[in-house]
mmCIF file of the N, C-alpha and C atoms, coordinates in Angstrom:
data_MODEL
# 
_entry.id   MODEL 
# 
loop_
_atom_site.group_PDB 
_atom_site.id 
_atom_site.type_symbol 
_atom_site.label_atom_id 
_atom_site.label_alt_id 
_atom_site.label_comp_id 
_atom_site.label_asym_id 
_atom_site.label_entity_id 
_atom_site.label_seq_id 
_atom_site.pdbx_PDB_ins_code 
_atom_site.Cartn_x 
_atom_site.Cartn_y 
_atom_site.Cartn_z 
_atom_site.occupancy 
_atom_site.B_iso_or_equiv 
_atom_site.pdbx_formal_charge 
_atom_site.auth_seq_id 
_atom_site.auth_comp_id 
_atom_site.auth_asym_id 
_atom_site.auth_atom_id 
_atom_site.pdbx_PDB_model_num 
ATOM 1   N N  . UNK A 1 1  ? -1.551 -30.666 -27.610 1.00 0.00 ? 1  UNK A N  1 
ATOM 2   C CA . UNK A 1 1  ? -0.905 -29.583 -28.310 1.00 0.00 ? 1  UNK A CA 1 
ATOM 3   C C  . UNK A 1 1  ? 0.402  -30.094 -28.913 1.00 0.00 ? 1  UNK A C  1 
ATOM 4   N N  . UNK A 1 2  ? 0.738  -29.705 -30.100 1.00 0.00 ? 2  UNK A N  1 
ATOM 5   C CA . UNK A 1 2  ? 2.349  -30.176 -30.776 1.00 0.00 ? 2  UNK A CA 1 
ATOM 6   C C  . UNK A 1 2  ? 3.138  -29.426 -30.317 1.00 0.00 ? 2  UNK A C  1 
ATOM 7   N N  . UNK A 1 3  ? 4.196  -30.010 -30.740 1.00 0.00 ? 3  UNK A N  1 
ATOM 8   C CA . UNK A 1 3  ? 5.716  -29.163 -30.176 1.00 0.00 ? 3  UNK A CA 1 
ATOM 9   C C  . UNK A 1 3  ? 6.727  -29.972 -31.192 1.00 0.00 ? 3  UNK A C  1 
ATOM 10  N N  . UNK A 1 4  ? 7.180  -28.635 -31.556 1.00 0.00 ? 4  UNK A N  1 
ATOM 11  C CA . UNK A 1 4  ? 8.234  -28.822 -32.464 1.00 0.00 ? 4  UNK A CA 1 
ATOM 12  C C  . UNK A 1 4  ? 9.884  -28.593 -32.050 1.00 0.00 ? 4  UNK A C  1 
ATOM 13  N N  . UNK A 1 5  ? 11.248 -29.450 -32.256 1.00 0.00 ? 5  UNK A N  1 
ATOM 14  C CA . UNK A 1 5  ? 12.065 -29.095 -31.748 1.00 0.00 ? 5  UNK A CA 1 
ATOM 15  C C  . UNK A 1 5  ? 12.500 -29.337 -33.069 1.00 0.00 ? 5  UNK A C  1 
ATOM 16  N N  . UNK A 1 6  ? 13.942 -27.750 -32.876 1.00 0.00 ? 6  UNK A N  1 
ATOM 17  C CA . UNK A 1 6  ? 14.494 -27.568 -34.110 1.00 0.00 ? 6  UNK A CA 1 
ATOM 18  C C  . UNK A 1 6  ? 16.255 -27.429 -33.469 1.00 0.00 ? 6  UNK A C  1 
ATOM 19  N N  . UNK A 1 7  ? 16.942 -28.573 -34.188 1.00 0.00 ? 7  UNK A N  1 
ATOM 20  C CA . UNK A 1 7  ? 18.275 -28.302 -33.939 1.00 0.00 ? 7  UNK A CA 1 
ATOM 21  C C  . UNK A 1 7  ? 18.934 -27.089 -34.705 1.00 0.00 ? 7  UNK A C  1 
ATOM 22  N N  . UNK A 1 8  ? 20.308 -27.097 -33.539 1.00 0.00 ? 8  UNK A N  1 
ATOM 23  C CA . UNK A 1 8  ? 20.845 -25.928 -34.143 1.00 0.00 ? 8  UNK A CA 1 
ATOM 24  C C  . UNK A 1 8  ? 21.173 -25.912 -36.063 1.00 0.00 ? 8  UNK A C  1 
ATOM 25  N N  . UNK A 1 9  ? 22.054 -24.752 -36.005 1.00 0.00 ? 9  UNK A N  1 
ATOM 26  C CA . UNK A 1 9  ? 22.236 -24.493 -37.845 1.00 0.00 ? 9  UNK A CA 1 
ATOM 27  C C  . UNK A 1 9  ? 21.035 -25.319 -38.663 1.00 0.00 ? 9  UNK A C  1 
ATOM 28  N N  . UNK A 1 10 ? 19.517 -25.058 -38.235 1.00 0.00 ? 10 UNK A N  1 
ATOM 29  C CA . UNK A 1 10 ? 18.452 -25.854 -38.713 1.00 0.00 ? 10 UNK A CA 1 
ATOM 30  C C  . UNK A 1 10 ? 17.478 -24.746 -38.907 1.00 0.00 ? 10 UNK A C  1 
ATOM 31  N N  . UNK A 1 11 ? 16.278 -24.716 -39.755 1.00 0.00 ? 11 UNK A N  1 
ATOM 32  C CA . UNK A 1 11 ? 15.522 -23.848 -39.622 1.00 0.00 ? 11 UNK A CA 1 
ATOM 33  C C  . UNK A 1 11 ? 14.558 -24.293 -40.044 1.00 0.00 ? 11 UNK A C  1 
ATOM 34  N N  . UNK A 1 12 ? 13.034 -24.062 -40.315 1.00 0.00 ? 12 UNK A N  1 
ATOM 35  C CA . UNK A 1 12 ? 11.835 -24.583 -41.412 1.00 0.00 ? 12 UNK A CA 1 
ATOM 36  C C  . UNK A 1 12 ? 11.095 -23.553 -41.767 1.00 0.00 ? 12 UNK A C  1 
ATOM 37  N N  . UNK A 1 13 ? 10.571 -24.049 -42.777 1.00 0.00 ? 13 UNK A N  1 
ATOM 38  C CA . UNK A 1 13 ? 10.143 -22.937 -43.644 1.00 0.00 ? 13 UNK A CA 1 
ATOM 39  C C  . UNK A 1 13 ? 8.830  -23.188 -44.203 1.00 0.00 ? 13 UNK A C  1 
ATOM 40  N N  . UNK A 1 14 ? 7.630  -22.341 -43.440 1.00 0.00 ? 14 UNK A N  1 
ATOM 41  C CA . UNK A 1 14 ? 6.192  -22.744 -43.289 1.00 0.00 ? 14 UNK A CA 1 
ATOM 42  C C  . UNK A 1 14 ? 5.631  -22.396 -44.619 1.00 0.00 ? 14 UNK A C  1 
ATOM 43  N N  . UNK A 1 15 ? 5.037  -23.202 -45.257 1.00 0.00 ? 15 UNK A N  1 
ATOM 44  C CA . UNK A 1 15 ? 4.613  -22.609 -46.485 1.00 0.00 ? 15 UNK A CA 1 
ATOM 45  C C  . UNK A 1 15 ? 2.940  -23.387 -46.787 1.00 0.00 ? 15 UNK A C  1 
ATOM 46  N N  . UNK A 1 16 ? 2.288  -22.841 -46.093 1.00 0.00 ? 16 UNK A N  1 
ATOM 47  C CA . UNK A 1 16 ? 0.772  -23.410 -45.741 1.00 0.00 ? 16 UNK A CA 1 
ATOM 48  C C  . UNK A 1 16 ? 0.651  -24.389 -44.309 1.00 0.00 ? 16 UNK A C  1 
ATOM 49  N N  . UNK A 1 17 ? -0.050 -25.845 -44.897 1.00 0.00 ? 17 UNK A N  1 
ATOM 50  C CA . UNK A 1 17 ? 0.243  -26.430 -43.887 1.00 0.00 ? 17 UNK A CA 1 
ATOM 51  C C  . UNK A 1 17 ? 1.496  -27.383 -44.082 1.00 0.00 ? 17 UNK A C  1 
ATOM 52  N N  . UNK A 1 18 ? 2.300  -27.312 -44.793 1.00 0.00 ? 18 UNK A N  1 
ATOM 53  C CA . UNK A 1 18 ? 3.553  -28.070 -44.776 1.00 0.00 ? 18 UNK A CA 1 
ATOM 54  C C  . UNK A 1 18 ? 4.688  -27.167 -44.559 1.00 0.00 ? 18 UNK A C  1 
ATOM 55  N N  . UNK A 1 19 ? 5.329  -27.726 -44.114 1.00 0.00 ? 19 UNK A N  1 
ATOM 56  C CA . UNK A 1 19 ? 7.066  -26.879 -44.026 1.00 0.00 ? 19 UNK A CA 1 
ATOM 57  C C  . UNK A 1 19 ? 8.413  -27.703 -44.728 1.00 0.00 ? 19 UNK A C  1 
ATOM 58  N N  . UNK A 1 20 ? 9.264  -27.044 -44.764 1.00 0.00 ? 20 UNK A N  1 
ATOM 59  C CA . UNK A 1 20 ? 10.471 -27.636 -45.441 1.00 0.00 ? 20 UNK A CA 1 
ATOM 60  C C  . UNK A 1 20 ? 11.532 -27.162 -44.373 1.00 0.00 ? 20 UNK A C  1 
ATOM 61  N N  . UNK A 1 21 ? 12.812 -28.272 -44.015 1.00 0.00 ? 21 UNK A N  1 
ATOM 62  C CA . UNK A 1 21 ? 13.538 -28.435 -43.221 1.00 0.00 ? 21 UNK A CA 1 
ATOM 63  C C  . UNK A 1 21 ? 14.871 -27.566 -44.441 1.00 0.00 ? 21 UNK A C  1 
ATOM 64  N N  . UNK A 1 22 ? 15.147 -27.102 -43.852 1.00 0.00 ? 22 UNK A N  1 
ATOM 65  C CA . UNK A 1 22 ? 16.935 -26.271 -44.157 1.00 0.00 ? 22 UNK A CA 1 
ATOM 66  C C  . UNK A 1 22 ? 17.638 -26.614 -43.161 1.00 0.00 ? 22 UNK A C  1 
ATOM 67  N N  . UNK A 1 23 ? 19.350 -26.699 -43.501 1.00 0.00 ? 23 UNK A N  1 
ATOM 68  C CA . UNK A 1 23 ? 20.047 -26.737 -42.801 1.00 0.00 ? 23 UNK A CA 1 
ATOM 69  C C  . UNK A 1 23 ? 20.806 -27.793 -42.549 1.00 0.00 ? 23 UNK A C  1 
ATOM 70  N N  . UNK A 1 24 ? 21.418 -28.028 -41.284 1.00 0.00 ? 24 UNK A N  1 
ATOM 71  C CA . UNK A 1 24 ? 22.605 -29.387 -40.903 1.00 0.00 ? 24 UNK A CA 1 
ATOM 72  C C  . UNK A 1 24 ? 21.824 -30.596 -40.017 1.00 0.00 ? 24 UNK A C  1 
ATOM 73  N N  . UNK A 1 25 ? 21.101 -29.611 -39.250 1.00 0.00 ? 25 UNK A N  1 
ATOM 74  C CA . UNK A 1 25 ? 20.484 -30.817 -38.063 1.00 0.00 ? 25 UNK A CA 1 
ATOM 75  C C  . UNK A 1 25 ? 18.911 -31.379 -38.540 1.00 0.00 ? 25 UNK A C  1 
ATOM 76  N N  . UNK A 1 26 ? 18.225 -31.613 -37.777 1.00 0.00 ? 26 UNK A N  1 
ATOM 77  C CA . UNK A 1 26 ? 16.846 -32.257 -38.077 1.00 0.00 ? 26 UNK A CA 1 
ATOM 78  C C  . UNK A 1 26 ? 15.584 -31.276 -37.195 1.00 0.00 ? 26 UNK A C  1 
ATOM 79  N N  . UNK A 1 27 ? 14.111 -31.847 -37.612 1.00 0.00 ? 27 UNK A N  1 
ATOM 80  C CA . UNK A 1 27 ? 13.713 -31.283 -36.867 1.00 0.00 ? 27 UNK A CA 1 
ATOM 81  C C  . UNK A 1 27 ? 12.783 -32.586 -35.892 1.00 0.00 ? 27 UNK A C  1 
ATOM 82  N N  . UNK A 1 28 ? 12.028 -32.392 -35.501 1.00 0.00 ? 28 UNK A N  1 
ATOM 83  C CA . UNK A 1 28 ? 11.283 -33.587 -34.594 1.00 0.00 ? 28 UNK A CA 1 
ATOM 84  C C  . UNK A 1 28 ? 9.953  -32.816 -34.018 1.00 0.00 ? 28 UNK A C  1 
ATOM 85  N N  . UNK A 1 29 ? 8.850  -33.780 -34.675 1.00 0.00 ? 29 UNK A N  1 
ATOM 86  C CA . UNK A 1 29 ? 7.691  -33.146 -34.317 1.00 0.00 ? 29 UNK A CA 1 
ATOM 87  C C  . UNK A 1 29 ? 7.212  -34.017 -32.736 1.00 0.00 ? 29 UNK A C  1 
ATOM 88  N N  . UNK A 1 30 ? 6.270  -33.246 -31.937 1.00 0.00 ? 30 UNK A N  1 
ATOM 89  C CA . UNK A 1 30 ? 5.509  -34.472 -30.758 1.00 0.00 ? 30 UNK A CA 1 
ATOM 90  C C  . UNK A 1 30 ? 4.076  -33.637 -30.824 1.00 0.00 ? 30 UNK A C  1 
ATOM 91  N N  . UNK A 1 31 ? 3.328  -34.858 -30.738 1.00 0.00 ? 31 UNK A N  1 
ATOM 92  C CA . UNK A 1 31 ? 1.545  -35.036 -30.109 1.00 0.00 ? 31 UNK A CA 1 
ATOM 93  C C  . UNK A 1 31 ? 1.917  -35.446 -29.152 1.00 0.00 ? 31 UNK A C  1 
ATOM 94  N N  . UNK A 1 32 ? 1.925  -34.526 -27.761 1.00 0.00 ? 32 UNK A N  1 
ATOM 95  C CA . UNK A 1 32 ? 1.580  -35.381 -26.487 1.00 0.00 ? 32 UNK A CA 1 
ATOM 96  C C  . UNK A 1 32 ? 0.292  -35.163 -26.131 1.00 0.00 ? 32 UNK A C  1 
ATOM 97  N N  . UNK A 1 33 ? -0.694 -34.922 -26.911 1.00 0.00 ? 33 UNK A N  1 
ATOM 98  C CA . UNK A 1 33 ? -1.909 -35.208 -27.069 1.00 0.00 ? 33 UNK A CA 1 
ATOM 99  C C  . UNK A 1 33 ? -2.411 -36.683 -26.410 1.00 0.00 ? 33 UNK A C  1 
ATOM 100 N N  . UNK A 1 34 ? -1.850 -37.719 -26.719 1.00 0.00 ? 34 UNK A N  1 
ATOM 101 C CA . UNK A 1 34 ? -2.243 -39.322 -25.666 1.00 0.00 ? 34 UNK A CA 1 
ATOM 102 C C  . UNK A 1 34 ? -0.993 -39.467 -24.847 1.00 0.00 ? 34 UNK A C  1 
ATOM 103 N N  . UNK A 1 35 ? -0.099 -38.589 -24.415 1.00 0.00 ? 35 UNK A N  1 
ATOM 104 C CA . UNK A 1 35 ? 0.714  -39.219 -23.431 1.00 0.00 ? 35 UNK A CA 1 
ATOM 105 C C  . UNK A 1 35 ? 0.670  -39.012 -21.634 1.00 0.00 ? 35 UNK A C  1 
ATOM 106 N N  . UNK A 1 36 ? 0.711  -40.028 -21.184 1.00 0.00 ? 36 UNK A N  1 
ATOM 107 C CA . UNK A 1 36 ? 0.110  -40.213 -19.789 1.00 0.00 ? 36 UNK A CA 1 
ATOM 108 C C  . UNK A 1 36 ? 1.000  -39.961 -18.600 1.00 0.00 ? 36 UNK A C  1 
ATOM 109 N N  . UNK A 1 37 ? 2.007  -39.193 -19.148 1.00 0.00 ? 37 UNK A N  1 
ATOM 110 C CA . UNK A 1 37 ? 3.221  -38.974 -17.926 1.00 0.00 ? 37 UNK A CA 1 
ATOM 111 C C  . UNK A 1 37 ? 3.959  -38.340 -18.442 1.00 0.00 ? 37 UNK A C  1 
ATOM 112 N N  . UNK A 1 38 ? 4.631  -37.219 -17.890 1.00 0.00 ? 38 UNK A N  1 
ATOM 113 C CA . UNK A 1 38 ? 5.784  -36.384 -18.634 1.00 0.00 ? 38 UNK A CA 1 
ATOM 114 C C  . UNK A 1 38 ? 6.670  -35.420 -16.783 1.00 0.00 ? 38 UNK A C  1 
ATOM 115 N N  . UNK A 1 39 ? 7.577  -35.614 -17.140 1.00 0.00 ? 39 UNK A N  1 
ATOM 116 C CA . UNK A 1 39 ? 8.323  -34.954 -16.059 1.00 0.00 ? 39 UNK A CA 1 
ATOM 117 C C  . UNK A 1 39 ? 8.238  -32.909 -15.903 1.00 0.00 ? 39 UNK A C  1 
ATOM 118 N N  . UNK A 1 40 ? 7.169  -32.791 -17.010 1.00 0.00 ? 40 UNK A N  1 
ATOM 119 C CA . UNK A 1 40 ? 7.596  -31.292 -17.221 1.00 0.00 ? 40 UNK A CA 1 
ATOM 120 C C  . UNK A 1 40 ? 7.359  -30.052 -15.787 1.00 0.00 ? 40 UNK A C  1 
ATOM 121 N N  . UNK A 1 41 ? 5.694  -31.231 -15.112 1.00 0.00 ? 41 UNK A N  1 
ATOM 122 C CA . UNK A 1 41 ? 5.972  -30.314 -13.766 1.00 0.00 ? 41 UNK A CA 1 
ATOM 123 C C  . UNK A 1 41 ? 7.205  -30.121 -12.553 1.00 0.00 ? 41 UNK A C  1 
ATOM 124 N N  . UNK A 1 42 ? 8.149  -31.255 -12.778 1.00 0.00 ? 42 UNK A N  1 
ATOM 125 C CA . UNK A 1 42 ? 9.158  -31.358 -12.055 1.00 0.00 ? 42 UNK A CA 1 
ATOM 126 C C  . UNK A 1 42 ? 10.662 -30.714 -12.505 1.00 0.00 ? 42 UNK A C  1 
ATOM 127 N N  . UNK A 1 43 ? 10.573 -30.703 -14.122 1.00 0.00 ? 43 UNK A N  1 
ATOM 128 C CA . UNK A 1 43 ? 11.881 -30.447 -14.300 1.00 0.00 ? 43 UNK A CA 1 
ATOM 129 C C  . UNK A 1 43 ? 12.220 -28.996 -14.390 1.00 0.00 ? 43 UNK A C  1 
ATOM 130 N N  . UNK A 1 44 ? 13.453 -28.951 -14.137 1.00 0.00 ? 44 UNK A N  1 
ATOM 131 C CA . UNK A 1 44 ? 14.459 -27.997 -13.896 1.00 0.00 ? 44 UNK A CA 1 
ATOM 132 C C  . UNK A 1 44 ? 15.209 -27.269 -15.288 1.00 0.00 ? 44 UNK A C  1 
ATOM 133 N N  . UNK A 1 45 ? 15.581 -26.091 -15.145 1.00 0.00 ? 45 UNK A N  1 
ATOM 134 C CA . UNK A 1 45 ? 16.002 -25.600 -16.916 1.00 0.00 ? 45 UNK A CA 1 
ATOM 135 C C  . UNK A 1 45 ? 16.878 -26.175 -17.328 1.00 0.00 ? 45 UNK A C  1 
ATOM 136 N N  . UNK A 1 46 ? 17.478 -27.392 -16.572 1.00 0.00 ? 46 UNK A N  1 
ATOM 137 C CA . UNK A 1 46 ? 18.519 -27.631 -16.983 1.00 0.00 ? 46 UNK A CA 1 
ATOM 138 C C  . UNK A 1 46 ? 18.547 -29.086 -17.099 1.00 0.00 ? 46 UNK A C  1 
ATOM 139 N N  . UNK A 1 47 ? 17.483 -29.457 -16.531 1.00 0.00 ? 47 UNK A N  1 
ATOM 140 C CA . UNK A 1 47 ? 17.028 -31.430 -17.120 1.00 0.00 ? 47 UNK A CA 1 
ATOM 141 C C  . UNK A 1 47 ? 16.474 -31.527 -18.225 1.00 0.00 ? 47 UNK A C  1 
ATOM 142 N N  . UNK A 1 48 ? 16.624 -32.473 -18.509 1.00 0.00 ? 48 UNK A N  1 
ATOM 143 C CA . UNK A 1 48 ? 15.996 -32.939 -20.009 1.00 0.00 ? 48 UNK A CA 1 
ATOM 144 C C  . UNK A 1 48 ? 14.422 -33.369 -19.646 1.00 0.00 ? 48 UNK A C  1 
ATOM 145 N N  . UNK A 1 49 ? 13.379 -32.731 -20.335 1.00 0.00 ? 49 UNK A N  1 
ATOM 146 C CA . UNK A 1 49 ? 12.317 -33.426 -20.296 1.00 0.00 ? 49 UNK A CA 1 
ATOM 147 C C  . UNK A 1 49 ? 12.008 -34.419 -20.706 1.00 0.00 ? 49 UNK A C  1 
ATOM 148 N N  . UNK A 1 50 ? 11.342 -35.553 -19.921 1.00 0.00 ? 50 UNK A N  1 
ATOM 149 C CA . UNK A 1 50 ? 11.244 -37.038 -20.426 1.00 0.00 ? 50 UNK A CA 1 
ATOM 150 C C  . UNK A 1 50 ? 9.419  -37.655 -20.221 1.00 0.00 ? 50 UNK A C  1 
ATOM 151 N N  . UNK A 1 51 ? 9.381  -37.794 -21.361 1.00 0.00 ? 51 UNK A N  1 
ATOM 152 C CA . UNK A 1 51 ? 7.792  -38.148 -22.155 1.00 0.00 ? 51 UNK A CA 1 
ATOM 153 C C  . UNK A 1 51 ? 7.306  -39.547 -21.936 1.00 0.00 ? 51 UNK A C  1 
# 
């Protein structure tokens, strides 16, 4: 499944299957579709998840 992270003062703007980035910060797409380890069952709201 993807996951999209969007920094602050940032937004995107879906317009089919492409989008366009607005704003100050960036955005960052992930496929953890092939990844073989991720901390997400362990972490806490306040750790950083690590892939």
């Amino acid at each position: 499944m993807p996951g999209i992270g969007i920094d602050e003062n940032t937004a995107i703007i879906v317009e089919g299957a492409k989008f366009k980035v607005i704003g100050s910060g960036a955005v960052y797409l992930v496929d953890g579709g092939d990844v073989p380890h991720s901390n997400i069952a362990e972490a806490a709201a306040d750790q950083a998840l690590s892939i």
